[in-house]
DRENTORPA-594156 format. One record per residue (C-alpha): residue number from 1; residue in three letters; x, y, z. Coordinates in Angstrom, 2 decimals, padded with zeros to 5 digits. Layout:
FIFI resi resn       X       Y       Z
FIFI  NUM  ala       X       Y       Z
...
This chain:
FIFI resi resn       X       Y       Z
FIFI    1  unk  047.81  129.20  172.63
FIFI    2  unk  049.24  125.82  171.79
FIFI    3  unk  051.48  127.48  169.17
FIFI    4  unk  052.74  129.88  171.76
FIFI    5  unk  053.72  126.85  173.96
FIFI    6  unk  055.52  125.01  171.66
FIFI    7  unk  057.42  128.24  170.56
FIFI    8  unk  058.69  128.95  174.20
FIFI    9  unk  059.64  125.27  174.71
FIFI   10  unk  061.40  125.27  171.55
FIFI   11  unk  063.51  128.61  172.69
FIFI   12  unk  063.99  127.01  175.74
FIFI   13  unk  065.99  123.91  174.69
FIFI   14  unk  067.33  126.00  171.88
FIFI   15  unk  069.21  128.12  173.98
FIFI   16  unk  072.18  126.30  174.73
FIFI   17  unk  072.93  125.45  170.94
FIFI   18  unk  073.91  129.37  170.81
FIFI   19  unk  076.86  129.53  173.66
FIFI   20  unk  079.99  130.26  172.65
FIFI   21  unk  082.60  126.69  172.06
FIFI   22  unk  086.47  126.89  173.07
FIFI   23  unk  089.85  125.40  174.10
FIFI   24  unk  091.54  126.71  176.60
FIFI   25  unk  095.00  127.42  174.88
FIFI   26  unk  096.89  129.63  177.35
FIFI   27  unk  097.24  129.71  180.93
FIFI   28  unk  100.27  131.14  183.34
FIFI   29  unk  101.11  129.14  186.87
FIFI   30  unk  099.42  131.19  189.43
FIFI   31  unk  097.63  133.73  187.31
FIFI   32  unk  093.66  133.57  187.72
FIFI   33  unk  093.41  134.68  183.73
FIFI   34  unk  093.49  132.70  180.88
FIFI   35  unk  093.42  132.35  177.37
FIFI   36  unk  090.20  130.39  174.99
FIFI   37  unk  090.21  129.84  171.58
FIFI   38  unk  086.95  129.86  169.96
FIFI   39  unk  085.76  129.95  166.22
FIFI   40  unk  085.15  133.53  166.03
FIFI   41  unk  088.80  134.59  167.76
FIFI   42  unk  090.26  134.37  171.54
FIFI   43  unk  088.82  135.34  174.82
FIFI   44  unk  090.09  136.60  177.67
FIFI   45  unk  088.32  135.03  181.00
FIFI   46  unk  089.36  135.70  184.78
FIFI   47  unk  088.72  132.48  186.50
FIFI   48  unk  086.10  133.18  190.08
FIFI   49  unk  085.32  130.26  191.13
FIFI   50  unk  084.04  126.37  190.69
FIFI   51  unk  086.24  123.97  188.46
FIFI   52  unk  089.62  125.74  187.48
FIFI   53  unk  090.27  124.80  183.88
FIFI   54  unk  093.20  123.25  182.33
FIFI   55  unk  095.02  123.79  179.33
FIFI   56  unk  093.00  121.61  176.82
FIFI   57  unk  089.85  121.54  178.20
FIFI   58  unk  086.62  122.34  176.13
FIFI   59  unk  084.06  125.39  177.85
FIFI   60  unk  080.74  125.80  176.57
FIFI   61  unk  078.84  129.14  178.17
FIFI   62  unk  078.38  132.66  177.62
FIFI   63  unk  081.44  133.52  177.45
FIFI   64  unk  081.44  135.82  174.07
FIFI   65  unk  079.65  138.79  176.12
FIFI   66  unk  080.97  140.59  178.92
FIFI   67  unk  080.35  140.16  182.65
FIFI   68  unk  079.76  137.44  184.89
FIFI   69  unk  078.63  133.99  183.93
FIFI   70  unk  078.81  130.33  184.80
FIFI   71  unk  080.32  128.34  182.44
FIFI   72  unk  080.54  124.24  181.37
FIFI   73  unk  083.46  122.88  181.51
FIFI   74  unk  083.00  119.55  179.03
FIFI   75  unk  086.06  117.72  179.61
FIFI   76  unk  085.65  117.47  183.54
FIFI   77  unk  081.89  117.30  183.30
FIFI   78  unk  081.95  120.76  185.84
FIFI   79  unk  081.02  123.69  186.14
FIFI   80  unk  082.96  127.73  186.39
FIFI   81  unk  082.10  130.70  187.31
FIFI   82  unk  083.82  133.45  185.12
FIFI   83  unk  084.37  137.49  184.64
FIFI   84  unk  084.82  137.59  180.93
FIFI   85  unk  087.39  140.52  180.44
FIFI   86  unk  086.94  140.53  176.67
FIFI   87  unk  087.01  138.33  173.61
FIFI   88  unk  086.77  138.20  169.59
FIFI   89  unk  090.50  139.34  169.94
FIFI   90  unk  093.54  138.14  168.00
FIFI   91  unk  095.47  135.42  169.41
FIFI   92  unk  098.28  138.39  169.91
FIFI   93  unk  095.88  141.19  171.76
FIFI   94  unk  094.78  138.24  173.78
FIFI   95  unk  097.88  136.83  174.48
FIFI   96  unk  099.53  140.54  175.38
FIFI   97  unk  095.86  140.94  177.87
FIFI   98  unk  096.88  137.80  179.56
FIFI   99  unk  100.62  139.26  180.27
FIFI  100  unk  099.24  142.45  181.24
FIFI  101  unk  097.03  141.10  183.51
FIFI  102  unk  099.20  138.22  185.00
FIFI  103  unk  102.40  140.61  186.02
């Protein structure tokens, strides 16, 4: 029983160590979409509410799946809510999804 405890509080605390790390490299004036560079390629996010990131700034979250999530914005110390629209792209696909998507 003890061993099952520990286990579950270990998993608990060791779930943020496996969201997804980016900058936010690309964003166009008055466009809710923007552009985050991460180690395993670019992803495409559609800003829904809470903090609205800047150019620079570093997110930590689930943001390397698809769907809905909240999001940590480290540089402000706030938080996001997010639709991810997709991600492990190339900086080109991502960059043409943000066009697309900001006409």
């Amino acid at each position: 029983m003890n061993r099952l405890l520990l286990t579950l509080v270990v998993l608990i605390f060791a779930l943020p160590a496996f969201a997804a790390r980016g900058v936010v490299t690309h964003q166009i004036s008055g466009c809710d979409y923007y552009v985050v560079a991460t180690r395993t390629g670019y992803a495409v996010l559609e800003w829904f509410g809470g903090y609205d990131p800047d150019e620079g700034d570093v997110l930590v979250g689930a943001f390397e799946e698809y769907g809905m999530h909240d999001i940590h914005d480290e540089t402000v110390d706030e938080e996001t809510t997010v639709w991810v629209e997709d991600y492990w792209l190339s900086k080109e696909d991502a960059l043409d999804k943000l066009a697309e998507q900001c006409r």
